[in-house]
C-alpha positions in Angstrom: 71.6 -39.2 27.1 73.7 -36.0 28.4 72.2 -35.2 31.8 69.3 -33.0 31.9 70.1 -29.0 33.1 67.0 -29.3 35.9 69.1 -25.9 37.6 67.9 -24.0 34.7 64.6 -22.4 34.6 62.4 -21.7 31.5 60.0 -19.4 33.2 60.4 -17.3 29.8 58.6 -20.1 28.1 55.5 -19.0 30.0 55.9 -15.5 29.3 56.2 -16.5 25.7 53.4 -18.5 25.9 51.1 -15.4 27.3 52.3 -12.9 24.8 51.6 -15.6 21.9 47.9 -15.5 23.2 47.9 -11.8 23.1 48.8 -12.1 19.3 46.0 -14.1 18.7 43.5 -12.2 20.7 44.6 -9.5 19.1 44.3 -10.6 15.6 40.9 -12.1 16.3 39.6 -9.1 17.8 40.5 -6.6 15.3 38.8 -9.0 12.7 35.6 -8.6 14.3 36.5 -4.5 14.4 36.7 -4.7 10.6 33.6 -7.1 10.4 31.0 -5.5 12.8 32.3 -2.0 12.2 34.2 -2.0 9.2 36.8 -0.1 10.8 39.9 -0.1 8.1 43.1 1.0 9.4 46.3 0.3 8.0 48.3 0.1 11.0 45.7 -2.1 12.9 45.4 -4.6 10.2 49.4 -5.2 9.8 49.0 -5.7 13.8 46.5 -7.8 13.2 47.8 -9.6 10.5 51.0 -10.1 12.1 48.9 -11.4 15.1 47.9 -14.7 13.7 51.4 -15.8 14.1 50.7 -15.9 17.4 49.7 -19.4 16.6 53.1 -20.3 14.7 54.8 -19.5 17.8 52.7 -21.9 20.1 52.8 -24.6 17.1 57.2 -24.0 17.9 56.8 -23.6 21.7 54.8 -26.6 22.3 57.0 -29.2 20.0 59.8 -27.9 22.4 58.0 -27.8 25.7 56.2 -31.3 24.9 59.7 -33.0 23.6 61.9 -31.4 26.7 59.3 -32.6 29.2 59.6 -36.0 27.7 62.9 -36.4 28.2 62.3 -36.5 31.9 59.9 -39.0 32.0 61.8 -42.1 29.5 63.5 -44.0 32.5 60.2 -43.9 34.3 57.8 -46.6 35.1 54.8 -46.9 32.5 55.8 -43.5 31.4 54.2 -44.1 27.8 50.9 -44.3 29.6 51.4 -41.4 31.6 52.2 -39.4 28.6 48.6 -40.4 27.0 46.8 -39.5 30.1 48.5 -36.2 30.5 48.4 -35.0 27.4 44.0 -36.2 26.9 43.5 -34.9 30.7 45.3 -32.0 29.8 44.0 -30.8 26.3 40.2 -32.4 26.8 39.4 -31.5 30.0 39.7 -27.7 29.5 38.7 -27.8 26.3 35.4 -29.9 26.0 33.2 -27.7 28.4 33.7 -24.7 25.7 33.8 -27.1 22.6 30.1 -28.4 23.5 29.1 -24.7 24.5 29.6 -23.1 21.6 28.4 -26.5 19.5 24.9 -25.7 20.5 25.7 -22.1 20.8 25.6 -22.4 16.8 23.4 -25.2 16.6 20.7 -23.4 18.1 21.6 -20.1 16.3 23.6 -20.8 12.9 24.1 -16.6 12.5 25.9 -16.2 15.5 29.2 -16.8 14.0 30.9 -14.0 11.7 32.4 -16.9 9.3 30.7 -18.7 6.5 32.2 -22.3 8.0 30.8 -26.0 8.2 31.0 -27.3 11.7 31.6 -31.0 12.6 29.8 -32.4 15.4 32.4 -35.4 15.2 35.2 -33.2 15.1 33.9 -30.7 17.8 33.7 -33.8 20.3 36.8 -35.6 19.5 39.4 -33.0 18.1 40.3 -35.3 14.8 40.4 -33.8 11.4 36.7 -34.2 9.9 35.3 -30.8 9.7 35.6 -27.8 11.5 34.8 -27.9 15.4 32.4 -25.3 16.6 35.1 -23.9 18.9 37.0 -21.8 15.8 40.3 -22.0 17.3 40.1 -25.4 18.3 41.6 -26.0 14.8 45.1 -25.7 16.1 44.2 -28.7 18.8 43.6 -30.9 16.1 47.5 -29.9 14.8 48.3 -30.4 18.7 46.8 -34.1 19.1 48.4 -35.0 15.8 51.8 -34.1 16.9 51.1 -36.1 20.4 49.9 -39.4 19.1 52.8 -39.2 17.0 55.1 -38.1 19.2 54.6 -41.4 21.4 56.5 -43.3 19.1 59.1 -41.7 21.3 58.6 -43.6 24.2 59.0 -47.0 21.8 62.0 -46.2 19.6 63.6 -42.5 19.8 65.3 -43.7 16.7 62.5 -45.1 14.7 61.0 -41.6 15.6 64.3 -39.6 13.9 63.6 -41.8 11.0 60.1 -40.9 11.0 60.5 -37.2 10.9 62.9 -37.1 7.6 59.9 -39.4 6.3 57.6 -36.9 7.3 59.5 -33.8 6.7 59.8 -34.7 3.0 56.0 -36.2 2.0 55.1 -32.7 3.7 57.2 -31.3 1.0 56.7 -33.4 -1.6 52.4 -32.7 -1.0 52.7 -29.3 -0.9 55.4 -27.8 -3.1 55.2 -30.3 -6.5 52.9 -31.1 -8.5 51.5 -33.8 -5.5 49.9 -31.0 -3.8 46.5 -31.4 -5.9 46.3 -34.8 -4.0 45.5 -32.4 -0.9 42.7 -30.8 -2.2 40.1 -32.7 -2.0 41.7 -35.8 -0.1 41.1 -37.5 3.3 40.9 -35.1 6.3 43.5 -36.6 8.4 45.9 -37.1 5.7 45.5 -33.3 5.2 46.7 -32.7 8.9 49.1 -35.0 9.0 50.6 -33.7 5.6 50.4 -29.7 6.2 53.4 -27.8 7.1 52.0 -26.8 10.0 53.9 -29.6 11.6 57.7 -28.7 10.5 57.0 -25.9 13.4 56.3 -28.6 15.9 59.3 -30.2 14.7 61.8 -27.3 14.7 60.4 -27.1 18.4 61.7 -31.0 19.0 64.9 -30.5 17.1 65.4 -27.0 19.7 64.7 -29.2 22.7 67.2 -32.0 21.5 69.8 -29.0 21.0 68.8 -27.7 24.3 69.0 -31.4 26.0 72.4 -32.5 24.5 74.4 -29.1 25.3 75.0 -28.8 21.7 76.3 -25.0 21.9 75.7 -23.1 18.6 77.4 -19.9 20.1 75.5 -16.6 20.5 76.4 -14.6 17.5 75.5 -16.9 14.8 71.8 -17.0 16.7 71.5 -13.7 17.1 72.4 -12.7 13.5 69.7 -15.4 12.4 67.1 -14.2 14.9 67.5 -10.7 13.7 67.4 -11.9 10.1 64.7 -14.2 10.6 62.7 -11.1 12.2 63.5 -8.8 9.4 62.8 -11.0 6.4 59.6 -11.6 8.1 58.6 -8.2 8.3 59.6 -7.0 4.8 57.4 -10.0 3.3 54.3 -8.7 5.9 54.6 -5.1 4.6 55.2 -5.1 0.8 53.2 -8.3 0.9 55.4 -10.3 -2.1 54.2 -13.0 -3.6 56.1 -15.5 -2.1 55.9 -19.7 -2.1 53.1 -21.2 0.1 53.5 -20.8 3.5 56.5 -18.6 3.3 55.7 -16.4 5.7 54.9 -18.6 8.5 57.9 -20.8 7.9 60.1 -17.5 7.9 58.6 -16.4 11.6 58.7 -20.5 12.7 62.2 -19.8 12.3 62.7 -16.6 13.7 60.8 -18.1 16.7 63.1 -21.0 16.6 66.3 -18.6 17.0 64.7 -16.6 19.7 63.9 -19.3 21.6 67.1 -21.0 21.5 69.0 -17.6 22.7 65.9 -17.8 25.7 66.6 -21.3 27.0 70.4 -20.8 26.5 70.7 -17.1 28.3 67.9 -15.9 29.7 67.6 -19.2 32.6 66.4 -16.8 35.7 63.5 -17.5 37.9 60.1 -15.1 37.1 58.0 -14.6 40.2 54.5 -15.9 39.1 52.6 -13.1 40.2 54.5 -10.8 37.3 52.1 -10.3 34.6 53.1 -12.5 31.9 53.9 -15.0 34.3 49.9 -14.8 35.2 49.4 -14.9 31.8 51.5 -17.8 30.2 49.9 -19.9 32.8 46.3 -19.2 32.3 46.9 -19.3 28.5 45.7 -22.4 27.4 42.0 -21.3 29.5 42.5 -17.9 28.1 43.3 -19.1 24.2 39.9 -21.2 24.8 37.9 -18.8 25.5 38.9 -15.4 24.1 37.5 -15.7 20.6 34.1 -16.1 21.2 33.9 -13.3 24.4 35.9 -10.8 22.1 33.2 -11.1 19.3 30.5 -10.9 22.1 32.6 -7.5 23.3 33.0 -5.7 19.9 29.9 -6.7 18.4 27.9 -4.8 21.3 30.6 -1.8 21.2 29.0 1.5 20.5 29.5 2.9 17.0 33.5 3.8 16.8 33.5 7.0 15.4 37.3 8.2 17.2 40.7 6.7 17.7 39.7 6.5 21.3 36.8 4.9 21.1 39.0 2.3 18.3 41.6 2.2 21.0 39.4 1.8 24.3 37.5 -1.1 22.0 40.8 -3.2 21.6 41.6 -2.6 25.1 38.3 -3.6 26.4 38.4 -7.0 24.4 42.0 -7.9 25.4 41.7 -7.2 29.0 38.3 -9.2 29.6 39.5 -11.9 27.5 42.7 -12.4 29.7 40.4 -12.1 33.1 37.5 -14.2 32.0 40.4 -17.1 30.5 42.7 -16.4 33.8 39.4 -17.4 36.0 38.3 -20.3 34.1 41.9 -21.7 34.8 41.5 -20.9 38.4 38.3 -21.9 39.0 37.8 -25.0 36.6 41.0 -26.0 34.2 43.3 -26.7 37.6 40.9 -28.4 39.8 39.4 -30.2 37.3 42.5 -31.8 35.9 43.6 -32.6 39.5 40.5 -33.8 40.3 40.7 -36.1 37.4 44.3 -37.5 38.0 43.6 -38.1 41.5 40.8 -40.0 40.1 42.7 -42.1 38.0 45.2 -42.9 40.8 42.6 -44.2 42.9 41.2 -46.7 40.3 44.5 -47.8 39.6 45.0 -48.4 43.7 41.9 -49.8 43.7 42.7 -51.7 40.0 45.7 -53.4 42.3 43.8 -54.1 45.5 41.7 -56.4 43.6 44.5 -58.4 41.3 
């Protein structure tokens, strides 16, 4: 394998990471705008639409973050179990406080949620595909741990796993766009994950990171021109809204992202000082993508009537803003210590596992 570029840094990643969680708090809280005070403008519900690919572009990020991290740890004693640990200590831990919150939270009062949903206790606790968890955006963390488990095939045959994906690539294709795609409907709930095309976003992240890793150089022009083309298809198909094939538009921005990001790693490989903004931001996100949808509700459901653009615009603002504190404090004060706290923990019992044998 070509050596690694360790000189280069991929701070952008992180500010990628905190502006894709201000798409998604964005989208999520001018949904509640429109549902708590029917508030119907046109150029906030594009922005809001266009929002929910926020999650598109972590879906990309993270199958290029989680494969390019990897790559580090092959050579490395027991690094399969490592890579388990990390990745349940590092999605469970921050989630599971919240996931059980807002569990009761809607057990003990069904009408607190703006969507007509059935939620999973099963699925709540344990983030596989039964149901919907009480925690609405916890959705994409099922997608996540799919890709994970899978992913570890890695760490027993990169091969087998190169194999794998064309397998995968085309039953995703063949269950949704042929006459398969009925089989989906109503089928197993696992089988549904594993078979949405969700996942060719995680694996246009890999097959980035394996660009990125092997110095395979695809110029700068020819990326630019698809980035910008990429971008632009995107946008015409969000504002004359054509009737395009399933999943058309996501794909389209998947790939966009996958341009832009390749440009990133490639060009823009300067260090960020982590107190700028988005710096703060990218690294709080995963605390701050937990916890946003359910304080933004809280926020805009108490807002005073909106009777002026101000009060519209100062509403928005209000949501964002306390969302990013309240998430960039539960990272500080419980998502970090708490997964430190529970590696060291797991490096005593394995000291303590060898003292004994």
């Amino acid at each position: 394998m070509p050596k690694l570029r360790k000189h280069n840094y991929l701070d952008i990643l992180q500010v990628y990471r905190g502006l894709a969680a201000l798409m998604v708090i964005f989208h999520h809280a001018i949904g509640s705008l429109r549902y708590y005070h029917h508030v119907e403008n046109p150029i906030l519900t594009f922005l809001g639409d266009v929002g929910k690919f926020g999650v598109d572009f972590f879906f990309v990020l993270s199958g290029f973050i989680i494969a390019y991290s990897a790559s580090f740890s092959y050579h490395k004693p027991n690094a399969f179990k490592k890579y388990i640990t990390g990745r349940i200590l590092r999605i469970y831990i921050p989630y599971l406080p919240i996931g059980i919150a807002m569990l009761f939270l809607y057990s003990l009062f069904p009408d607190f949620s703006n969507a007509d949903r059935e939620i999973s206790w099963f699925s709540s606790l344990t983030l596989i595909p039964n149901g919907g968890p009480a925690l609405s955006v916890a959705w994409t963390l099922i997608f996540e741990m799919m890709f994970y488990f899978l992913f570890s095939i890695t760490f027993v045959s990169r091969k087998a796993w190169h194999y794998f994906i064309v397998f995968w690539v085309f039953s995703i294709a063949a269950f949704n766009y042929t006459s398969l795609q009925h089989l989906l409907n109503d089928g197993n709930p696992v089988l549904k994950v594993f078979l949405s095309v969700y996942n060719i976003e995680f694996i246009l992240g890999y097959i980035l990171a394996q660009l990125y890793i092997r110095k395979i150089n695809l110029g700068f022009s020819g990326p630019l021109l698809f980035t910008m083309m990429s971008l632009g298809f995107y946008l015409y198909l969000m504002v004359v809204k054509a009737d395009m094939v399933f999943f058309a538009e996501n794909l389209i921005f998947g790939v966009f992202v996958f341009f832009m990001l390749y440009l990133s790693v490639n060009k823009l490989t300067f260090r960020i000082k982590k107190t700028e903004l988005f710096m703060i931001l990218g690294n709080a996100t995963y605390s701050i993508y937990l916890i946003h949808n359910p304080i933004q509700m809280i926020i805009i459901r108490m807002f005073p009537k909106i009777t002026t653009e101000i009060s519209l615009t100062f509403a928005i603002v209000l949501a964002v803003v306390i969302c990013c504190i309240a998430g960039y404090l539960y990272a500080l004060v419980f998502e970090r210590k708490a997964i430190k706290a529970a590696k060291a923990l797991i490096v005593y019992s394995r000291k303590r596992e060898r003292i004994w044998t």
